[in-house]
N, C-alpha and C positions, 0 to 999 in steps of 0.2 A: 687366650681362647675365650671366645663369649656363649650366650647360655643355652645358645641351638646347640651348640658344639656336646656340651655333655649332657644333654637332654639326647643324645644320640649314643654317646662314648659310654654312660652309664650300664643302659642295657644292652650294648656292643658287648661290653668288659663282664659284663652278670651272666650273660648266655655263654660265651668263650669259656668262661670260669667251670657253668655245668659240665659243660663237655669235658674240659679237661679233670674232668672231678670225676670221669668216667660215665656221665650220663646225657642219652643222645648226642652220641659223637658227632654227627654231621652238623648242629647246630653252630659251631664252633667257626666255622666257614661263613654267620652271619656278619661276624664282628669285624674283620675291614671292611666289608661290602656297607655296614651301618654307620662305620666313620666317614666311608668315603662320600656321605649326604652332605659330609660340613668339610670337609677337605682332602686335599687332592688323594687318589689312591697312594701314590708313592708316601706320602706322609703317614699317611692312615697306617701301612705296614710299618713302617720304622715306630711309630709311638707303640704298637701292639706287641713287637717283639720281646724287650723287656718285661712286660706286664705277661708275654706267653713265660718267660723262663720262669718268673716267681711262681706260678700256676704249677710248672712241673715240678718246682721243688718240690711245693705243700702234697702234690700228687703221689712224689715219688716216696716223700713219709706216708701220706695215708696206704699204698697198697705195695710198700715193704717187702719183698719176697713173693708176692704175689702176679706172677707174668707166664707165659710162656717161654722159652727161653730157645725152643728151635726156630719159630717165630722170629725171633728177632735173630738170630744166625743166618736166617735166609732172604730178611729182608733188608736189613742194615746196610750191610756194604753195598749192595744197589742201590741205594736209597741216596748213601751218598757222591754215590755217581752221577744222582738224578740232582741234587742240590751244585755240584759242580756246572753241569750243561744249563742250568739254571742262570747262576751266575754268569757264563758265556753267553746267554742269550736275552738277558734281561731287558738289554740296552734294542733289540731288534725283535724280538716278538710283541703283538701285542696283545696287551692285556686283555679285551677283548674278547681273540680268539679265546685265550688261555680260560677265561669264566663260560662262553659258549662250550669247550672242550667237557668240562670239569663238570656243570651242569647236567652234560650228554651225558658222562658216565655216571654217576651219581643217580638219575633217573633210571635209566638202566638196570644199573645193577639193582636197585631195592626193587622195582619191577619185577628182577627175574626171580629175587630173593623169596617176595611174597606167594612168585607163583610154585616154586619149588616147597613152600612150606603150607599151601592149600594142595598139592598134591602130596607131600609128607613124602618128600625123597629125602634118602638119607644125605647126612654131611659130604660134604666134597671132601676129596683127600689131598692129604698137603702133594704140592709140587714145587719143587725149586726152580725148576724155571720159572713156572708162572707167580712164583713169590720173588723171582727175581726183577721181572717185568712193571710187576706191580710196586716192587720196592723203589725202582727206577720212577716211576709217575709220583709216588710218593713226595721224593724227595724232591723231584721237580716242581710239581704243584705248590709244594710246601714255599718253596724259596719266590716263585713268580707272586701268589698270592697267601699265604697263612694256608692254603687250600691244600693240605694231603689227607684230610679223613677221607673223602669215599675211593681212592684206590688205595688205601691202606686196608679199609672198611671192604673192598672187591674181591682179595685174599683173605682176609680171616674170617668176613664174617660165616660164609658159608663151610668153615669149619667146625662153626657152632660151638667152639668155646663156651663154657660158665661165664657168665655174665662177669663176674669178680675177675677171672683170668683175662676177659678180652679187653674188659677196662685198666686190668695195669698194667697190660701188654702195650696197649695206646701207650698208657701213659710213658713209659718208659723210652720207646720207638721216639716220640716225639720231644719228651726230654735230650735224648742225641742228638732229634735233630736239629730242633731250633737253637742247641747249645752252638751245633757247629756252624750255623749260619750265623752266626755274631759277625766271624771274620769278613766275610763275602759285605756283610751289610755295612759293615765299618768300611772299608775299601771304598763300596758307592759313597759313601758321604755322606748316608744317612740317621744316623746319630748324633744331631743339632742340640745344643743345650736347651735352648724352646723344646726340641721333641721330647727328650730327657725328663728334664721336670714335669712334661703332662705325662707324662708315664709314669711316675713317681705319683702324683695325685691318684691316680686310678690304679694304684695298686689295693687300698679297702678293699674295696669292689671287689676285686679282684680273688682276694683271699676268702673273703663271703660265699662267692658266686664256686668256686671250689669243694668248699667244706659242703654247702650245700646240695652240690652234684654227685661227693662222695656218700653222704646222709641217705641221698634218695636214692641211688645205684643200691644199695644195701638192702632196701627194703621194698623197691617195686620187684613182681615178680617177674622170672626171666621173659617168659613169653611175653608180657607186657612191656618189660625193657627194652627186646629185641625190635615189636611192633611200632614203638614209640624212635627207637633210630632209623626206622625204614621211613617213615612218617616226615622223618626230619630231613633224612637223605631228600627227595623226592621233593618237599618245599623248598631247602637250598638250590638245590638242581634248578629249578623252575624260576628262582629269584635270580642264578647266574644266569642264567638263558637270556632273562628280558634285558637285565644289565646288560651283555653283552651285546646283544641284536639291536638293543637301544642306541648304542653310543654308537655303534657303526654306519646304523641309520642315520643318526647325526649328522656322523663326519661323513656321510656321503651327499647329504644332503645339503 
């Protein structure tokens, strides 16, 4: 790998780390989109998976007993139905669309979110449908691109969880999932001894950019943590959108 490569991979791996450290979720969604500057997306997901599980280990130490736990009863097993249709469709959707999609919602929902908390309406109430719905795009997004914070973020946030609860609720959610996507990613053939060892290199990084994101979830306060994931939402959003309308312009071009 040469030295664009991780002059890109570094703060890929630093940002992904925040998030999974429970601080501004959505930024987490930068880090294949940042690989895929120095190479191909397919690649960029396979070196990031390993470096996501190490992240939720150290995650699932720092916030220990700390989740929602119906939360994840209602969105789990959707979720992995959404990482199955995933997998079924990897090889025929494309990618693309799937960041044009993910962008839309993403912008969206922190849209609706911000207007809902300048008019100071109460929390939404859980639904199991719509956590099931949501648990379904979840696990899809996750497996097409690292991409399930904002419909994961679409059901909970507007539960308004404590900021501690909705970050080890992430964390844990995303621990199942990307543990269970090993299989599906092994099957493509993506776990090359080249992808491997640079995964392995950027694991520091990795454990840094965690510890960090757990350090500062602790201590910004909630309104401002909240504001700062809305923040994040809505620039991801906005960075899939061009990505995606970019490359199709392209290929149509």
């Amino acid at each position: 790998m040469d030295t664009f490569f991780y002059l890109v991979a570094v703060p890929a791996v630093l940002l992904t780390g925040l998030s999974k450290g429970g601080f501004a979720g959505g930024i987490a969604m930068l880090g294949t989109p940042l690989l895929a500057l120095a190479i191909s997306p397919v690649q960029a997901a396979a070196i990031m998976l390993p470096v996501l599980i190490l992240m939720d280990v150290i995650g699932l130490a720092s916030y220990r007993g700390t989740y929602d736990r119906q939360i994840l009863i209602d969105m789990l097993p959707a979720a992995m139905a959404g990482i199955f249709a995933g997998w079924l469709t990897a090889a025929v959707v494309s990618d693309d669309w799937i960041r044009i999609l993910i962008g839309l919602i993403a912008i969206s929902f922190a849209a609706n979110q911000i207007t809902r908390d300048f008019r100071r309406l109460p929390p939404a109430g859980r639904n199991r449908v719509a956590a099931a719905i949501w648990g379904t795009l979840t696990g899809f997004t996750s497996f097409i691109a690292h991409a399930g914070g904002p419909p994961f973020q679409a059901y909970v946030l507007p539960l308004k969880p404590d900021k501690m609860i909705y970050a080890g609720t992430a964390v844990v959610a995303f621990a199942v999932i990307n543990a269970v996507k090993v299989v599906p990613y092994f099957a493509l053939g993506q776990f090359t001894a080249q992808n491997l060892w640079t995964s392995a290199a950027l694991m520091p990084v990795a454990v840094a950019g965690v510890l960090l994101g757990v350090w500062l979830t602790k201590r910004v306060p909630q309104t401002v943590f909240y504001n700062i994931t809305y923040t994040a939402m809505i620039v991801v959003g906005f960075k899939l959108l061009w990505d995606g309308q970019a490359a199709l312009t392209a290929a149509l071009g």
